[in-house]
C-alpha positions as CSV (number, residue, x, y, z in Angstrom):
1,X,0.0,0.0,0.0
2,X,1.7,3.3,-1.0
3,X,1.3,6.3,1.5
4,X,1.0,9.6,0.3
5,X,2.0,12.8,2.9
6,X,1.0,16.6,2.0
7,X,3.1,19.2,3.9
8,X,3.3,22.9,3.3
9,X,-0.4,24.3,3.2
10,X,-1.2,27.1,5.6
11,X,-2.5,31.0,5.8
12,X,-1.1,33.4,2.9
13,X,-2.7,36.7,2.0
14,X,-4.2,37.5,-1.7
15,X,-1.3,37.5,-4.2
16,X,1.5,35.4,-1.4
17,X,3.0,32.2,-2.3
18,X,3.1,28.4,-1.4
19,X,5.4,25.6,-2.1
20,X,3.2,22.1,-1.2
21,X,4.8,18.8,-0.9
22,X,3.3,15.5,-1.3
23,X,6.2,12.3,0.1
24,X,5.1,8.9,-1.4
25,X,6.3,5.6,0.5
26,X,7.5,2.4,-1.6
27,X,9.8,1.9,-4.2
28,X,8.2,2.6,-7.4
29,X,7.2,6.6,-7.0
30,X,8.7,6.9,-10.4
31,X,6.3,5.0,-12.0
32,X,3.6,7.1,-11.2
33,X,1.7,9.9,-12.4
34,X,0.7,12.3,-9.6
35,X,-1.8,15.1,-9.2
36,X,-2.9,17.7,-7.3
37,X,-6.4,18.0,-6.6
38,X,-8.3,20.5,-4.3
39,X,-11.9,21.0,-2.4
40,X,-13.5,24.0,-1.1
41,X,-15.8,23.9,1.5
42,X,-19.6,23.1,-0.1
43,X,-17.6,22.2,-3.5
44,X,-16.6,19.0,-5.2
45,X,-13.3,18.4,-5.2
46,X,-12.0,19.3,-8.3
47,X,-8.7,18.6,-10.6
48,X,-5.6,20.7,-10.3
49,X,-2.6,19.9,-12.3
50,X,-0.9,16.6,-12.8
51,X,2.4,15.3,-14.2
52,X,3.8,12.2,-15.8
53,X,5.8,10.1,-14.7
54,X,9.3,11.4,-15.8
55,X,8.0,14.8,-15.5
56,X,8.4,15.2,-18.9
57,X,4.5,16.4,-19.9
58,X,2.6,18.5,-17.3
59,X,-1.5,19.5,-17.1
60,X,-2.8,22.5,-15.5
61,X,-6.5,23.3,-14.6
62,X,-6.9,26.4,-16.3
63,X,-7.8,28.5,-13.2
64,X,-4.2,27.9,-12.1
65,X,-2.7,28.3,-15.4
66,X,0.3,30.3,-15.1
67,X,0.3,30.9,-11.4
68,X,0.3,27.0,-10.3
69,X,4.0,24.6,-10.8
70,X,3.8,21.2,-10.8
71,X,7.2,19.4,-10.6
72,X,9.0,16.1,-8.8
73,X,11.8,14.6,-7.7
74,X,11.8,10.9,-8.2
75,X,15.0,10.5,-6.2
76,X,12.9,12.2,-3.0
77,X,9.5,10.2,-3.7
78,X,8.2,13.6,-3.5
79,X,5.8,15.5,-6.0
80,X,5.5,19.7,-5.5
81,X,2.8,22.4,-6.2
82,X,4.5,26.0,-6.1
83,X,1.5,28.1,-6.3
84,X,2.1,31.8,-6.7
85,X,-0.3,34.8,-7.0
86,X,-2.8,33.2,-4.6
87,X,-6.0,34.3,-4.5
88,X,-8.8,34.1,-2.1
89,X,-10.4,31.7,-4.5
90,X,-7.9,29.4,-4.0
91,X,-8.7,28.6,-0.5
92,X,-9.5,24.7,-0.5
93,X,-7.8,21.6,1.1
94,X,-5.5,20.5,-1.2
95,X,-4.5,16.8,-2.3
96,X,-1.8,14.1,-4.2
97,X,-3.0,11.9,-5.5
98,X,-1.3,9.0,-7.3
99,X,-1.5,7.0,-10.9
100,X,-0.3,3.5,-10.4
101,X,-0.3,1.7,-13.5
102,X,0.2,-1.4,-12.4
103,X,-3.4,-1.1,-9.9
104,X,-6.2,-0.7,-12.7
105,X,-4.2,0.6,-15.8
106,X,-3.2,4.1,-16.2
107,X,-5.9,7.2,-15.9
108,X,-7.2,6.3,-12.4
109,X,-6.2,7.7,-9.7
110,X,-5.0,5.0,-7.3
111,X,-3.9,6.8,-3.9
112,X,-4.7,9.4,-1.9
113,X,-3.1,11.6,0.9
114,X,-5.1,13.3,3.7
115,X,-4.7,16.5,2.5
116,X,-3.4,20.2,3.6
117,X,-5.4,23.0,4.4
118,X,-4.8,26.3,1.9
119,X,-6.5,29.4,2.6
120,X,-5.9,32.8,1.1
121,X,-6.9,35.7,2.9
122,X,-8.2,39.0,1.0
């Protein structure tokens, strides 16, 4: 069973940054796809960005388009969101989640982490 760790959320004001962190147990991080997912209060949660396994192709939600990073280090297990130019909008709990092909074939998202708490003051 892989376990999937968030770290890094916490109060910023309208336009501030944050760097989230999502550490994945086991051996085979690198064969993974992982995502960032997020869920305001009274909302569904909803997709974020994602990123292939190498790194090498990256998808953004187009709310974050421009302001959001996705990037990983396979040699840390760990997956990144560095959001910049928050906004109050962007107050949610935010998730990793991760694609392990070898659970139900790629394009499902196999694992989750608890999540970390983002909110954006105005």
């Amino acid at each position: 069973q892989v376990q999937l760790v968030e770290s890094g959320g916490g109060l910023v004001q309208d336009g501030g940054s944050l760097r989230l962190s999502c550490t994945a147990s086991g051996r085979t991080f690198s064969n993974y796809a992982m995502g960032w997912f997020r869920q305001a209060p009274g909302k569904e949660r909803e997709f974020v960005a994602a990123i292939s396994w190498s790194g090498g192709s990256t998808y953004y939600a187009d709310s974050v388009k421009g302001r959001f990073t996705i990037s990983r280090d396979n040699a840390k297990n760990t997956v990144y969101l560095q959001m910049n130019s928050l906004k109050p909008e962007d107050t949610a709990v935010y998730y990793c989640a991760a694609d392990d092909p070898a659970v139900a074939g790629a394009g499902t998202w196999d694992y989750w982490g608890q999540g970390t708490q983002v909110t954006v003051s105005s």
